[in-house]
C-alpha positions as CSV (number, residue, x, y, z in Angstrom):
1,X,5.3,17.6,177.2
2,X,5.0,13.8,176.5
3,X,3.1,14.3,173.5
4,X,5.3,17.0,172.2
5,X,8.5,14.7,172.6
6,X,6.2,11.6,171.1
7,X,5.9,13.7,168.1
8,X,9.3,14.6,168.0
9,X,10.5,11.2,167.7
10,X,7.9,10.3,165.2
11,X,9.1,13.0,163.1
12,X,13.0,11.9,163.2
13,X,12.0,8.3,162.9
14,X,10.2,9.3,159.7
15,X,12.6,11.3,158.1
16,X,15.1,8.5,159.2
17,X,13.4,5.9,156.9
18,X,13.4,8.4,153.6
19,X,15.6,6.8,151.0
20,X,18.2,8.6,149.4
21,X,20.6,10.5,151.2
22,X,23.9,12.8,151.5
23,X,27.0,13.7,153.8
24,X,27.2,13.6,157.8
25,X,27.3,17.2,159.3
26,X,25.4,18.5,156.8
27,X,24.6,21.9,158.8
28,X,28.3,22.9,157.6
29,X,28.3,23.8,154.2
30,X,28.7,20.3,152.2
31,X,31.7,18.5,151.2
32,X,33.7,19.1,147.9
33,X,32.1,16.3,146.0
34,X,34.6,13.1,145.6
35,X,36.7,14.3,149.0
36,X,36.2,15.1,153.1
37,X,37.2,18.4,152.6
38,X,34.1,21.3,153.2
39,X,33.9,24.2,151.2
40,X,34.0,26.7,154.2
41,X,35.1,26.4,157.8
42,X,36.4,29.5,159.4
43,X,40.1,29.5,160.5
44,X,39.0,29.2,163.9
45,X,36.9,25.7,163.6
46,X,39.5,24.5,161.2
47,X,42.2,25.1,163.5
48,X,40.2,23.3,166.4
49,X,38.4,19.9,163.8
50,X,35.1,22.0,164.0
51,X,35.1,22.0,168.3
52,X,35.5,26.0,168.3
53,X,33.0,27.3,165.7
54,X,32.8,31.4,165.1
55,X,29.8,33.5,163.8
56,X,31.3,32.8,160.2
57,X,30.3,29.4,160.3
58,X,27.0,30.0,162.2
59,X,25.7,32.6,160.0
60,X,25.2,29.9,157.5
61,X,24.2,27.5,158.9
62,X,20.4,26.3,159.2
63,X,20.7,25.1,162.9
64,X,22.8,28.1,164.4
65,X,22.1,31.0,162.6
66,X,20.0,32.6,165.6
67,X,23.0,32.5,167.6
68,X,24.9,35.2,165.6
69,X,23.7,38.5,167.2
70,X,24.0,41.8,165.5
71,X,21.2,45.0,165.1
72,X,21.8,45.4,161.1
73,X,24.1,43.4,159.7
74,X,27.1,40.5,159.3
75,X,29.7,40.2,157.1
76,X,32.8,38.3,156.7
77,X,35.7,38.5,154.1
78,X,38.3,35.8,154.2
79,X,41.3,34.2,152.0
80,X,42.3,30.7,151.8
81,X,44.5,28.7,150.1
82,X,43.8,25.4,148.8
83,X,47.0,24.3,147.2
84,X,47.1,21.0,147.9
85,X,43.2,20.7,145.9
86,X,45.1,21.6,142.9
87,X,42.9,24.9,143.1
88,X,44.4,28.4,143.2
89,X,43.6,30.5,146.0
90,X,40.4,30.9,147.1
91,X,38.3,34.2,148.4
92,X,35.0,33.7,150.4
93,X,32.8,36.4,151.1
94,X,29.6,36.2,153.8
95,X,26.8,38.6,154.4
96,X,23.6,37.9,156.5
97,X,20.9,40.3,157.7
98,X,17.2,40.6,158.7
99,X,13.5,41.4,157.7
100,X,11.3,41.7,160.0
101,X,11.3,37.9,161.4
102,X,13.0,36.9,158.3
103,X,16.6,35.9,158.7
104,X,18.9,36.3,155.1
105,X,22.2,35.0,154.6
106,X,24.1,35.1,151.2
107,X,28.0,33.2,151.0
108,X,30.4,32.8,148.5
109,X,33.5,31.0,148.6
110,X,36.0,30.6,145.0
111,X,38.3,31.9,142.8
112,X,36.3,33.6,140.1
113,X,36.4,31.7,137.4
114,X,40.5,32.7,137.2
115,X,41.4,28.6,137.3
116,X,39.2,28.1,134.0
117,X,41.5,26.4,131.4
118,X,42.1,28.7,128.2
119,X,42.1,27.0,125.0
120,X,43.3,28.9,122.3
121,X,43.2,28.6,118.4
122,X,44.8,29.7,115.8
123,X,42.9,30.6,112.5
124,X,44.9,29.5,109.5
125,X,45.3,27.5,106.7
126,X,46.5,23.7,107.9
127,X,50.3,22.8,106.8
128,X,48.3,19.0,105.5
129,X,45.1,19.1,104.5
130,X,43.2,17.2,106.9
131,X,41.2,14.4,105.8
132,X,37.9,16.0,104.7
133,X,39.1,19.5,104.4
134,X,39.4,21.6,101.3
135,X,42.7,22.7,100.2
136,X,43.5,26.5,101.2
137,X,40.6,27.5,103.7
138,X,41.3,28.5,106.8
139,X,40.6,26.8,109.9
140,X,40.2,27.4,113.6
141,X,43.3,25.3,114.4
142,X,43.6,24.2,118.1
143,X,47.0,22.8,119.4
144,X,45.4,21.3,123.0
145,X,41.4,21.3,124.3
146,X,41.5,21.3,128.3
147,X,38.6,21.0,130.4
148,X,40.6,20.4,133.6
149,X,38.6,21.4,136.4
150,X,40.7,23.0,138.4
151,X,38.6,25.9,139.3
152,X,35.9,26.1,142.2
153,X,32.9,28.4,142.9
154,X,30.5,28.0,145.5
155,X,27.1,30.0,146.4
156,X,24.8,29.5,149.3
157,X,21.7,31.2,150.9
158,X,20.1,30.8,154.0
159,X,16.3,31.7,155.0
160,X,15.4,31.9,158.9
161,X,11.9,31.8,159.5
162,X,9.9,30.3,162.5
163,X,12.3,28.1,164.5
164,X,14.3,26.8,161.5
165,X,16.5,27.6,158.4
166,X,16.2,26.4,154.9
167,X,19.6,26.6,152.9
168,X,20.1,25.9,149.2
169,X,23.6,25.1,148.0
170,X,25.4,25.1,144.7
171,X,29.2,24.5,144.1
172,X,31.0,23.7,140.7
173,X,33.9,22.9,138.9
174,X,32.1,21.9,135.6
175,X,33.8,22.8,132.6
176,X,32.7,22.3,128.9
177,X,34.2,22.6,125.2
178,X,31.7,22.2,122.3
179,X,32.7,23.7,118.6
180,X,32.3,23.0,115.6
181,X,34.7,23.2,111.8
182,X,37.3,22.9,113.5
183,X,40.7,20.8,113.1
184,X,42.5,18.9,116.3
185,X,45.2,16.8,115.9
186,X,45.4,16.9,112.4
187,X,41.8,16.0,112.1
188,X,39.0,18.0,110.5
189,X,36.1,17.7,113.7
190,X,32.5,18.8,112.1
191,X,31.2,18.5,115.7
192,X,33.6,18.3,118.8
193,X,32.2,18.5,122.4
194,X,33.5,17.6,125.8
195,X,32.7,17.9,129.8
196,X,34.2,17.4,132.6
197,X,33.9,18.5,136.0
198,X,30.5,18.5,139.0
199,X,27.5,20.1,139.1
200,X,26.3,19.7,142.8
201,X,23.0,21.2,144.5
202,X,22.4,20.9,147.7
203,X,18.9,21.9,150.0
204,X,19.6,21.5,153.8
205,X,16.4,21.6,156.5
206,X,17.1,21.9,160.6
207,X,15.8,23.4,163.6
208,X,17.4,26.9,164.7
209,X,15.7,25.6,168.2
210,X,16.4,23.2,170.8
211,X,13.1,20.8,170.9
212,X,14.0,19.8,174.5
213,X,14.9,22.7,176.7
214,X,18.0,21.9,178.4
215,X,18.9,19.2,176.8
216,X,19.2,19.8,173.1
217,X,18.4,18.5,170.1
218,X,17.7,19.8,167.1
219,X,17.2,17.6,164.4
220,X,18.4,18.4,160.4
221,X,17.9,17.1,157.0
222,X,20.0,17.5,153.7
223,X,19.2,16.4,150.0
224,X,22.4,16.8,147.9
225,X,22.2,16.2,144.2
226,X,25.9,16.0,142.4
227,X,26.3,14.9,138.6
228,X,29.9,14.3,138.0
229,X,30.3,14.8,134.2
230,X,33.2,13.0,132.2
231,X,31.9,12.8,128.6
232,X,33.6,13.4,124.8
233,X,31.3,13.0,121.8
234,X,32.7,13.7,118.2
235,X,32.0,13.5,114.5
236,X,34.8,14.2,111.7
237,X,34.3,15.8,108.6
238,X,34.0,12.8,106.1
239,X,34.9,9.2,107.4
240,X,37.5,9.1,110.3
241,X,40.3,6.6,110.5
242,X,38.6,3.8,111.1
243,X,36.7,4.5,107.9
244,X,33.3,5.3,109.6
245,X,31.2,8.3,109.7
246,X,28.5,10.3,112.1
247,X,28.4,10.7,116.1
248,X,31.5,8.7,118.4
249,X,31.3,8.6,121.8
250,X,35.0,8.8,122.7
251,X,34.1,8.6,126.5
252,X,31.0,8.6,128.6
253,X,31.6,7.6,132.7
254,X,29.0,10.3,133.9
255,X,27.6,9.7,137.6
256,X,24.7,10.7,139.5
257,X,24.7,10.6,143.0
258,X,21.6,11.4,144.9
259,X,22.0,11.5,148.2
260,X,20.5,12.5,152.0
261,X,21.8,13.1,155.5
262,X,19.6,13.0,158.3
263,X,20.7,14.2,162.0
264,X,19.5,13.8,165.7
265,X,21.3,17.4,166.3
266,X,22.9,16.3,169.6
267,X,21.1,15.3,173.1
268,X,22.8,16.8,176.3
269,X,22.6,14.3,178.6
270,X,25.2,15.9,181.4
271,X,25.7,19.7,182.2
272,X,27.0,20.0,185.5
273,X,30.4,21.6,187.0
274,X,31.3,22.7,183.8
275,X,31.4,20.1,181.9
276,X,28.5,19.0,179.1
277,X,28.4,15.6,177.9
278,X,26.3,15.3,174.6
279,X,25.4,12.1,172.4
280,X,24.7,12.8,168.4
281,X,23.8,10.1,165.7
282,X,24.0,10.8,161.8
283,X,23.0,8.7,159.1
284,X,23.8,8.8,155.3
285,X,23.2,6.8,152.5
286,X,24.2,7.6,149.2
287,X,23.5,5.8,145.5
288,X,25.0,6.0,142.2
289,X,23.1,6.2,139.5
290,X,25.4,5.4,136.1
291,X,23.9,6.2,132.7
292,X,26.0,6.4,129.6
293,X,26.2,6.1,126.0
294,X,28.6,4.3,123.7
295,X,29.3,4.1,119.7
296,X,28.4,0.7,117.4
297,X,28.7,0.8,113.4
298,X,25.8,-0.3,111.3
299,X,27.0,0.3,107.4
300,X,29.4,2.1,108.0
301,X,27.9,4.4,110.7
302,X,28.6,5.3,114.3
303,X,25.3,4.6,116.3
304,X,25.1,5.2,119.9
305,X,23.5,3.0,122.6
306,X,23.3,3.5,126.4
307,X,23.9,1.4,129.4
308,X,24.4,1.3,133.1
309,X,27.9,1.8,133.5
310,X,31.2,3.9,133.1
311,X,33.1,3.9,129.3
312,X,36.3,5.5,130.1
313,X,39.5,4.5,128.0
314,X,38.7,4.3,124.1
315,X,42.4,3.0,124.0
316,X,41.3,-0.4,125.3
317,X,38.0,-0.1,124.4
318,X,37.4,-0.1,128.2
319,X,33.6,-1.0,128.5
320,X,32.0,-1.5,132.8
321,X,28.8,-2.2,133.5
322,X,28.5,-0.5,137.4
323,X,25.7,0.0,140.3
324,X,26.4,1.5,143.9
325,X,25.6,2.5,147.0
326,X,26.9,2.9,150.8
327,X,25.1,3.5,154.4
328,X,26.4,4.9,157.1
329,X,26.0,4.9,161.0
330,X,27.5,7.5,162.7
331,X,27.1,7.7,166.6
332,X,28.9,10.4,168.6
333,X,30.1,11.2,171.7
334,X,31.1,15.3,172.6
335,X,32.1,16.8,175.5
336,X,33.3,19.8,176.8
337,X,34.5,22.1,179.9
338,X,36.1,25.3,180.6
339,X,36.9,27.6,183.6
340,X,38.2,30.9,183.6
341,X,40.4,31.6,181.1
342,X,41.1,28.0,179.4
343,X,38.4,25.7,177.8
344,X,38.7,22.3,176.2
345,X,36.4,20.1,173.9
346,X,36.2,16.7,172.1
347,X,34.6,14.8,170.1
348,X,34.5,11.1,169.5
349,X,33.1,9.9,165.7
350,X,32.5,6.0,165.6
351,X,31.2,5.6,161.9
352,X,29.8,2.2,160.5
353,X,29.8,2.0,157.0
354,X,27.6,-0.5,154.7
355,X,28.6,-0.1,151.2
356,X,27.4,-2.5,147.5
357,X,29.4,-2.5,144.3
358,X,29.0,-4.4,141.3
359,X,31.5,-3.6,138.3
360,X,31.0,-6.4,135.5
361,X,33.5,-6.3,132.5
362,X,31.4,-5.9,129.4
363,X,32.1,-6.5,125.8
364,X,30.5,-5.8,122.5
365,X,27.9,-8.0,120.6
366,X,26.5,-6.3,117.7
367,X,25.0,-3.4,119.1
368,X,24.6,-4.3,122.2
369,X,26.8,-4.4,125.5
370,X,27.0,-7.7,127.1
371,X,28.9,-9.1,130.6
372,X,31.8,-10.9,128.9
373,X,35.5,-11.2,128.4
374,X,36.5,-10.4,132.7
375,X,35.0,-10.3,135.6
376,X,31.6,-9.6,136.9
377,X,32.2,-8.6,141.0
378,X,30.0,-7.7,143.5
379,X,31.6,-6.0,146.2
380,X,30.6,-5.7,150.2
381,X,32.5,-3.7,152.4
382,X,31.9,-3.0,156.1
383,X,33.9,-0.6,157.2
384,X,34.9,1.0,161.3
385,X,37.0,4.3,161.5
386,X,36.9,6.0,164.6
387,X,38.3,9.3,165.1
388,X,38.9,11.5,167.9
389,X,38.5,15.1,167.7
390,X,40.5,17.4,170.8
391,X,40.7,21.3,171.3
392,X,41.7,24.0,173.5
393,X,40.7,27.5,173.5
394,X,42.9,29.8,175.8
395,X,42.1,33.1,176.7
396,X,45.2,35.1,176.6
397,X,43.7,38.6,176.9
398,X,40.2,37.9,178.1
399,X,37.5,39.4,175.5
400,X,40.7,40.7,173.2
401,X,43.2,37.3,172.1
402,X,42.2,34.0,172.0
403,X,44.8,31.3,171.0
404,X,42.9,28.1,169.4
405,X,44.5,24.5,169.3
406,X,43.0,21.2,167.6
407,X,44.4,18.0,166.7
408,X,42.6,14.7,165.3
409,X,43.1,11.4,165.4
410,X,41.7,9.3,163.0
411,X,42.3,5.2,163.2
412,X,43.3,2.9,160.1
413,X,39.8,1.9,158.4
414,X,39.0,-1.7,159.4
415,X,37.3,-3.5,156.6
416,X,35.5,-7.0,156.0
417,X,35.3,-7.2,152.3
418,X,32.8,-10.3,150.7
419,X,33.3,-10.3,146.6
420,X,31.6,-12.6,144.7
421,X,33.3,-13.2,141.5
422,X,32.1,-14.7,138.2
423,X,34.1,-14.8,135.0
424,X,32.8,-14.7,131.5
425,X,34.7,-15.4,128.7
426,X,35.2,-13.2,125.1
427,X,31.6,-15.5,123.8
428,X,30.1,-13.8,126.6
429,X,29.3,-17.4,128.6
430,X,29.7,-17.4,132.6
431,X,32.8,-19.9,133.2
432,X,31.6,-22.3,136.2
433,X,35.1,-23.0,137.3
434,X,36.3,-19.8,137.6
435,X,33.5,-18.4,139.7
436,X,34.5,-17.9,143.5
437,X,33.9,-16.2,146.9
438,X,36.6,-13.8,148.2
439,X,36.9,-12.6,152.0
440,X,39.0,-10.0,152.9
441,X,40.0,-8.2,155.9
442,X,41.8,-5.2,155.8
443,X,43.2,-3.4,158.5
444,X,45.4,-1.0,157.2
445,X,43.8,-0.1,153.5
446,X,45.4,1.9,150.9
447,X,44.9,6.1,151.6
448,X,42.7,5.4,154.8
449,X,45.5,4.2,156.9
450,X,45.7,5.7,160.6
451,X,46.2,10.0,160.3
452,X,46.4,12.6,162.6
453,X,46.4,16.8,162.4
454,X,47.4,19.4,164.5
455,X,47.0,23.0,164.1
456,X,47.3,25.9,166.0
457,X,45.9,29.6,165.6
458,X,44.5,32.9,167.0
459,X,41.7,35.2,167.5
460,X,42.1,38.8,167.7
461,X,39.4,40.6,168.5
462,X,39.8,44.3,168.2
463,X,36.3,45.5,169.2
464,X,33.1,44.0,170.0
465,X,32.0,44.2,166.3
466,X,35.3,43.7,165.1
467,X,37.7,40.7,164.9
468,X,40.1,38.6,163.3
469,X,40.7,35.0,162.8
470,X,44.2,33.2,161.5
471,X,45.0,29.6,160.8
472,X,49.0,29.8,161.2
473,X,51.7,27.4,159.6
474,X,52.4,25.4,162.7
475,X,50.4,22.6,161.6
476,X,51.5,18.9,161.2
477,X,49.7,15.9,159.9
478,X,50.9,12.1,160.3
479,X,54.2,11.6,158.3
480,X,55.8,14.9,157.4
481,X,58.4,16.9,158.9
482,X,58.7,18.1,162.3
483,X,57.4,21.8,163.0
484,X,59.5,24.3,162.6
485,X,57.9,27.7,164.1
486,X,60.1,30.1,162.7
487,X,60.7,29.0,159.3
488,X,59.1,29.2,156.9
489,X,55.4,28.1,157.1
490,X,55.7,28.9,160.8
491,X,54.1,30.4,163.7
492,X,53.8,33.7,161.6
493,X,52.9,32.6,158.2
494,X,49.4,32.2,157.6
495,X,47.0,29.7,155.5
496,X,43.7,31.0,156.0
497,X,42.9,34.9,157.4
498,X,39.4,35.9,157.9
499,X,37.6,39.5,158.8
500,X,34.6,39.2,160.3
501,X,32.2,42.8,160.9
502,X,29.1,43.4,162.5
503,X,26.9,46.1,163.6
């Protein structure tokens, strides 16, 4: 037994000094890239901040799938909208069965494809022939491009095989316009191609097992590989208005953000009289990788260079050189008790964050890109949230209606911010003078200010194979209107509705 728990912590300890890494809680299906939000929690657990899971969020997830008993087969069907993501309303669909020893589960969760931006043309002859063009021939004519990505699609699939479960990940809102001949504004394009949107794999690794029996512990691990595209490249028939010809790079501020979680998967260290206490610790760090292009003339002609950094406002000509990366701590305390019909659960989160910028102002000399005319800062933040994560389950008909309950309370981020600022002037020269050491603390930062939810919602379950799960209106986060449970968006409106099936 010694040995067996020696290697156990060897193993952690190993994977806990890999560098690279992702999001905390990274048996759930991962975040939407750029927010907190995950792509799938079942009405029940996102009633209750995650406290109260259901078999829909077990069946996909590498650490829990075994608990989701059924001879044949599992499915799930479920609606949710996301209004306030800008998306339209989303379906998600779950299926998960077995072979032989072999456990398969298949998700999907999105609108298919309906939010993709339409961008119509028109073929005709131009009203003014555009510069470049020939008088009288017709044109694909386009009043507006959009590549607003507005719509979402996610896939996932799980494999259950000896003791764990292996689970790869893809979600996107990437969208892309490239064509060619065509006119835009007035302006004959002989090339014009554009991107915008994330591209965002994701493999997840954890024990299906507890290592220690009676105590827990099942540890996971997550690579998660997003590329966040913002990019516009064009080339005009003839010379454009600036009387220069070939390939522009109009904007370029793609990133690449490798990244890995690592988990213990939560140590019981009381069970007795009802009531488990359990300890967890998470760990995440996460780097930016920035590689772009940008346009020069040499006789006339658009070259393109690249650099480490973001070009994102042709307007200003809007050149930054940039380099990131963040760690973060996450200890945990959980706890929960029931009796009878009512049952309660928390969850305390007590995140340290370590986090590195550097954004230097750069200019253009010649062909190449150089740290002048601004600043040049480099950025350290450590940050403390804690948040608090409370629910009740109550049995109103035992084994038939449940009614779920979960609020959370998370505190104003507490930062200590170190910048170290140097200035360089339009020659490109660092000016002495004007180079200085900030120190901030910030207790009440902009958007991470203190929040709280609460939500309420049942679960109806209208035969052992058969239920249903609701997440109603009477919900309330920190600054809006009181609840109102019968109007509308009440007690018997509903967000999120969810069919789950087994046999």
């Amino acid at each position: 037994m010694k040995f067996r728990f020696t290697l156990i912590v060897l193993f952690f300890m190993a994977l806990l000094f890999i560098i690279a890494s992702s999001y905390t809680w990274a048996q759930n299906l991962p975040k939407v890239p750029g927010t907190d939000n995950d792509i799938w929690a079942s009405p029940q657990s996102r009633t209750t901040e995650g406290r109260y899971r259901s078999n829909a969020d077990d069946f996909i997830r590498p650490d829990t799938h075994t608990s989701v008993r059924f001879d044949k087969w599992f499915g799930m069907a479920a609606f949710m909208y996301w209004g306030n993501y800008n998306y339209n309303p989303l379906a998600t669909l779950g299926f998960a069965t077995k072979a032989n020893d072999l456990y398969i589960g298949a998700f999907y969760s999105g609108d298919f494809w309906t939010a993709a931006p339409a961008n119509n043309r028109t073929e005709q002859v131009p009203n003014a022939v555009p510069a470049g063009g020939i008088a009288g021939k017709r044109y694909n004519v386009y009043n507006n491009i959009n590549i607003s990505p507005y719509n979402v699609n996610n896939v996932a699939v799980l494999l259950g095989f000896a003791d764990m479960g292996v689970r790869i990940t893809y979600r996107t809102n990437f969208q892309i316009f490239s064509e060619k001949d065509i006119v835009f504004q007035n302006q004959l394009y002989k090339s014009y191609h554009t991107e915008n949107g994330y591209i965002a794999p994701q493999i997840a690794w954890a024990f299906s097992k507890d290592l220690i029996s009676g105590k827990g512990v099942r540890p996971y691990a997550a690579i998660d590989l997003v590329f966040d595209r913002s990019y516009l490249k064009t080339e005009t028939n003839g010379d454009d208005n600036a009387g220069n010809s070939g390939e522009k790079i109009g904007r370029s501020a793609n990133v690449f953000s490798p990244a890995l979680s690592l988990g213990l998967g939560s140590y019981h260290f009381y069970n007795q009289d009802g009531f488990r206490g359990s300890f967890d610790v998470d760990y995440t760090f996460n780097l930016k990788i920035y590689d772009n292009e940008y346009s020069y003339v040499e006789n006339g002609k658009y070259k393109t260079g690249k650099f480490n950094g973001t070009y994102d406002n042709p307007a200003t000509i809007n050149y930054m050189g940039r380099s990131y990366f963040t760690n973060t701590l996450t200890p945990s305390v959980a706890g929960s008790w029931s009796k009878e019909r009512l049952a309660l659960r928390f969850k305390l989160n007590l995140p340290l964050t370590l986090s590195v910028e550097e954004a230097s102002a750069m200019m253009l000399d010649d062909s190449n890109l150089v740290k002048g005319n601004g600043n040049s800062d480099k950025t350290t933040t450590f940050t403390f949230r804690p948040d608090v994560r409370l629910a009740m389950q109550y049995k109103i008909i035992p084994d038939k209606l449940n009614l779920n309950v979960g609020a959370r309370i998370q505190a104003s981020a507490m930062d200590l911010v170190t910048i170290e600022r140097n200035y360089y002037n339009n020659k490109g020269e660092r000016v002495i003078p004007l180079s200085q050491k900030i120190y901030q603390n910030d207790y009440n930062p902009q958007g991470r200010s203190i929040a709280s939810r609460f939500h309420i919602g049942p679960t109806f379950y209208l035969t052992e194979n058969f239920w249903v799960e609701a997440t109603t209106g009477v919900s309330n986060a920190f600054g809006e209107n009181a609840i109102e449970v019968f109007a509308e968006g009440g007690l018997f409106s509903f967000g999120s509705i969810l069919v789950c099936l087994k046999f």
